[in-house]
N, C-alpha and C positions, 0 to 999 in steps of 0.2 A: 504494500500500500504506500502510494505518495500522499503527503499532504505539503501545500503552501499555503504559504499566511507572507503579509506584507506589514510595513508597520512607517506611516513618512516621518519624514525628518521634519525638521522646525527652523524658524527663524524667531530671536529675540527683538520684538517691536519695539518696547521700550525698557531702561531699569537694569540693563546689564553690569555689572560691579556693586549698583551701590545695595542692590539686592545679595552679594555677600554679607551686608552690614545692616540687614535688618529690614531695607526698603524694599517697597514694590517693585516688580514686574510684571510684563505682560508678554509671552509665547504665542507663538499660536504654528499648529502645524500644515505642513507645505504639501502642494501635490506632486511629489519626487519624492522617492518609496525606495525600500529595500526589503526583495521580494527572497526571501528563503524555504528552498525546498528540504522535506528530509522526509529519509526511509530508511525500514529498519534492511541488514542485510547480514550474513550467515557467515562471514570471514571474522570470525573475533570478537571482544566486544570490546573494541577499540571506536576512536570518533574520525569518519575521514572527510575532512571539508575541501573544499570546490569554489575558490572565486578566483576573478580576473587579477581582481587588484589584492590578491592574501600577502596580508602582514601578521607578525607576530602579535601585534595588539586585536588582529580581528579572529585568531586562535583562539586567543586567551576567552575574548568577550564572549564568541560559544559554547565555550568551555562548559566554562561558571553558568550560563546560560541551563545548558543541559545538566548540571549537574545540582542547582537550585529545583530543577522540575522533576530529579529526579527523588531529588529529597525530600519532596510532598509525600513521599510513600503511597502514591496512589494510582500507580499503573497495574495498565489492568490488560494490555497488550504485550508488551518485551516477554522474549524467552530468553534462558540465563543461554548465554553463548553467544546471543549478537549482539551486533553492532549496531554504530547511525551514520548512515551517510548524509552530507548533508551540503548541498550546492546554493550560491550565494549567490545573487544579482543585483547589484546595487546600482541607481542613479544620482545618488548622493556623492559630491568629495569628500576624500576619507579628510577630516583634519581641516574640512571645512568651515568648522563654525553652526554648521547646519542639526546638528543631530543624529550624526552616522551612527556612534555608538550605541546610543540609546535604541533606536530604530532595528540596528541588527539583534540587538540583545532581546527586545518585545517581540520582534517578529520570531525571532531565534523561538522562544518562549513558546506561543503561542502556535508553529508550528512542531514542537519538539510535543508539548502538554496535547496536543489531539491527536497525534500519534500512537502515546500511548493507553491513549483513551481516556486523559484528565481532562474534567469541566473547570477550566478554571474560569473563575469574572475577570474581571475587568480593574476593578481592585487590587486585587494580587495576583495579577499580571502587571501592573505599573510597581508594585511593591515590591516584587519580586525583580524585576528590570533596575529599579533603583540601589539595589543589592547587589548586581552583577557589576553597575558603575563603579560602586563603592571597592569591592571588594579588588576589581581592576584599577580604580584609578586614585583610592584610600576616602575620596569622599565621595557626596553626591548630595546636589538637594532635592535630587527629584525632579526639578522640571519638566526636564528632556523628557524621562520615561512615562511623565506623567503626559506629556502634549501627545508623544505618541498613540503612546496608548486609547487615549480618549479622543485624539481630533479638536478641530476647534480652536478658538480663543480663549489662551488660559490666563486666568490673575492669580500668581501666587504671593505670599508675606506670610515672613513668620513659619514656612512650613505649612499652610492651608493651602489650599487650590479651591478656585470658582473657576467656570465657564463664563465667559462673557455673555451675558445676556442676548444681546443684540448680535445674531450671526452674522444676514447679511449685512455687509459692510464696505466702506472705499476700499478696504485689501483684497473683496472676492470679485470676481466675474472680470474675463475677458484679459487675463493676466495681469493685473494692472501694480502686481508686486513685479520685481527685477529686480533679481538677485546679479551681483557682479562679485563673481571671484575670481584671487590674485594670483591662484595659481599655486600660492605658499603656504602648507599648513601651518595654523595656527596654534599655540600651545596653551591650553585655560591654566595650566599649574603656575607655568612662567609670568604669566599679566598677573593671573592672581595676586603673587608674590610680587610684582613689583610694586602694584598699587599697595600692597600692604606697608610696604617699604616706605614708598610715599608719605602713607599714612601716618606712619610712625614719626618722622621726618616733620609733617606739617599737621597733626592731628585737627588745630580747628579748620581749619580750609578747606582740607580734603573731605572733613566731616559735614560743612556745607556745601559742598559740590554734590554727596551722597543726599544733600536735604533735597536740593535743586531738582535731582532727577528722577529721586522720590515724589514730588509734586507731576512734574511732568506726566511719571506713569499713573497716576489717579487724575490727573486732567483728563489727559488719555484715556481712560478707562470712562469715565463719565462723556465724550464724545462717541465713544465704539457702543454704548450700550443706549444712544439716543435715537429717534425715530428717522431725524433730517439727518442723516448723517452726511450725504449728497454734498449739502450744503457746509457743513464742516470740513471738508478735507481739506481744502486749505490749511484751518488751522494746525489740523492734524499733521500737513506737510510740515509747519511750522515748528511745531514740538518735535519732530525727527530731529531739525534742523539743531533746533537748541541742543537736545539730549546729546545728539551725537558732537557740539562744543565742548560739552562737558567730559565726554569718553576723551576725546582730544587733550582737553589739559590734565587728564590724568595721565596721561604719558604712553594711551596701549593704541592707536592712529601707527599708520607708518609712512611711508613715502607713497607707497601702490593702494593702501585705502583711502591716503584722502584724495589723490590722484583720481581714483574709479567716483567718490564721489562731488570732486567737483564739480566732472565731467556729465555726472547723468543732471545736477542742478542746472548744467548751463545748456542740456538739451532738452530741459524743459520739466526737469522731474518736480511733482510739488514738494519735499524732500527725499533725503536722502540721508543714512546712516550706518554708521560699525551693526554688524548684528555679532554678538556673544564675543570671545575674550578679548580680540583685536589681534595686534602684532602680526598679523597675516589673515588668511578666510577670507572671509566675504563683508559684502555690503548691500543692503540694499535699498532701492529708490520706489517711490509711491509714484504713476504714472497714473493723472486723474482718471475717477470712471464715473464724471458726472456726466448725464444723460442728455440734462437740458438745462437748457438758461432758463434764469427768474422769469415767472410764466409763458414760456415761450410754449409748454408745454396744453397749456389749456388755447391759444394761439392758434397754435394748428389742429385747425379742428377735421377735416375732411380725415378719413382711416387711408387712403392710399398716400396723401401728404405725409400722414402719421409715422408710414413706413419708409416715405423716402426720405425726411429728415433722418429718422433713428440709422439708416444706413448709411447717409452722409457722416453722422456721427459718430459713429463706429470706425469709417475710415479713417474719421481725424485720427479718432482713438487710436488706431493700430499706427497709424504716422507717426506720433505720438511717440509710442511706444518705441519700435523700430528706430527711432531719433536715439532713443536712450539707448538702446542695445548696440547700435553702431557706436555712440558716444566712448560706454563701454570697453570695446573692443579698440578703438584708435588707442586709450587710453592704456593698453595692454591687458585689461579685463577678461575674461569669457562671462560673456549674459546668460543670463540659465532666467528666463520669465516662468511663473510659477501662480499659483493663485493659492488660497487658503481653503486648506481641505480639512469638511467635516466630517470625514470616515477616519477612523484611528486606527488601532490594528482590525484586520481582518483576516478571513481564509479568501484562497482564492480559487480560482477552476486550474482541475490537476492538467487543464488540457496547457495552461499557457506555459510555453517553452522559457526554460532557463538553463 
């Protein structure tokens, strides 16, 4: 028997750092997945993995994966003598900032626990993922395996996690997130430590630059969960724009981050910012997805005008768009467009090839 399961990566909207120190963030996960297959097989009972890009960090993270599910003591398939094989697909960069690990470790999870015939929820499946980060990377606070897991706009502090109220939003439909990465993975232990360093160094400063961006992501959090959101995005561009100053004077920007985002602001992006530790990974830009001008909307009234405005506007939009990805890419970027997906882990059809 095969089974896959998939689990997407994430990007940090706003709150990255100073949510080590107590404040808010906002996650939310991406439609770029890491799709893991596994089945049992009769040579040993050894683990034998299968991906393009295998590294020793993405052994390890299955590892622990399989051997957290195996610890539930609740399989009710494996016979003593086999094995797992287990083949990896990913469209995440590894070291991108994105959520690789978390995502291969949920999906790991979730395809390894129905194999052998465990129900796990959803719950301890993210708690379980959160455990595999830890025990690989000595912490974790959860975010990552919690967006995965669950999908959606998450608000975490403190160790609590809510869902964003308000789904749709200026980051869903029609790609209107763009993701640009540098190419260079990015190291969370390294920033961590240097900000900490920082810290230590400037304690009240740095303590209100964490106040700063802590407000930001509860601005944030009260536009994403409002009705007009349309009409917000601006502002919303606006708080990228601050937030990611702030990630700046804490020292984790590099030459190719702010490089990718000067360049999607100056092709039109409504912001643009660091997503998770910096020093490398990615960034990404809000390219508007307002539909219509202040009543242009009640204006056109005839249904075939109706359709060929919205498809004029869509052009723009994709113009738009395609502005910042070229932007990107001069800039020495690769654009990966993405939009915000509300499926978290799931199984998938054994038919699709990896």
């Amino acid at each position: 028997m095969v089974i896959i399961a998939s689990a997407p990566g994430k990007v940090i909207l706003f709150g990255e750092h100073a949510v080590v120190y107590g404040k808010p963030a906002i996650a939310a996960a991406i439609t770029k997945r890491i799709y893991v297959k596994s089945r049992l097989i009769d040579s040993g009972s050894g683990i034998q993995i299968s991906s393009k890009g295998k590294t020793e960090s993405t052994i390890e993270y299955v590892k622990r994966a399989i051997e957290l599910v195996i610890g539930t003591k609740r399989m009710k398939k494996a016979k003593h003598g086999q094995g797992i094989e287990i083949t990896i697909d990913s469209e995440l960069p590894v070291g991108g900032g994105l959520g690789s690990s978390a995502a291969l470790s949920v999906a790991t999870i979730k395809s390894v626990s129905t194999l052998f015939g465990i129900d796990l929820e959803k719950e301890e499946i993210a708690r379980l993922g959160k455990e595999v980060e830890s025990k690989v990377q000595g912490a974790s606070s959860g975010i990552d395996p919690f967006v995965s897991t669950y999908g959606g706009a998450i608000y975490y502090k403190d160790g609590r996690f809510s869902k964003c109220r308000q789904q749709i939003n200026p980051f869903s439909g029609h790609g209107s997130i763009i993701i640009g990465y540098t190419g260079s993975p990015s190291s969370t232990k390294n920033m961590i430590a240097n900000v900490s360093h920082l810290r230590e160094k400037y304690p009240k400063i740095i303590d209100r630059i964490f106040d700063a961006i802590g407000d930001i992501s509860e601005r944030a959090k009260i536009i994403l969960e409002e009705d007009n959101l349309n009409e917000n995005e601006n502002e919303l561009g606006s708080l990228m724009n601050l937030n990611n100053g702030l990630l700046e004077s804490l020292g984790v920007s590099s030459f190719s981050l702010s490089n990718l985002v000067n360049a999607s602001l100056l092709a039109g992006a409504l912001g643009a910012k660091i997503t998770g530790a910096g020093g490398g990974g990615c960034i990404f830009a809000l390219s508007s997805g307002e539909d219509w001008e202040d009543g242009e909307e009640k204006e056109v009234s005839t249904a075939s005008n109706r359709s060929s405005r919205k498809s004029e506007i869509f052009e723009q939009f994709e113009t738009r768009k395609s502005k910042i990805c070229d932007a990107i890419k001069m800039a020495g970027g690769v654009p990966i467009p993405v939009e915000i997906s509300h499926d978290g882990v799931r199984l998938e059809s054994n038919s699709r090839k990896i």
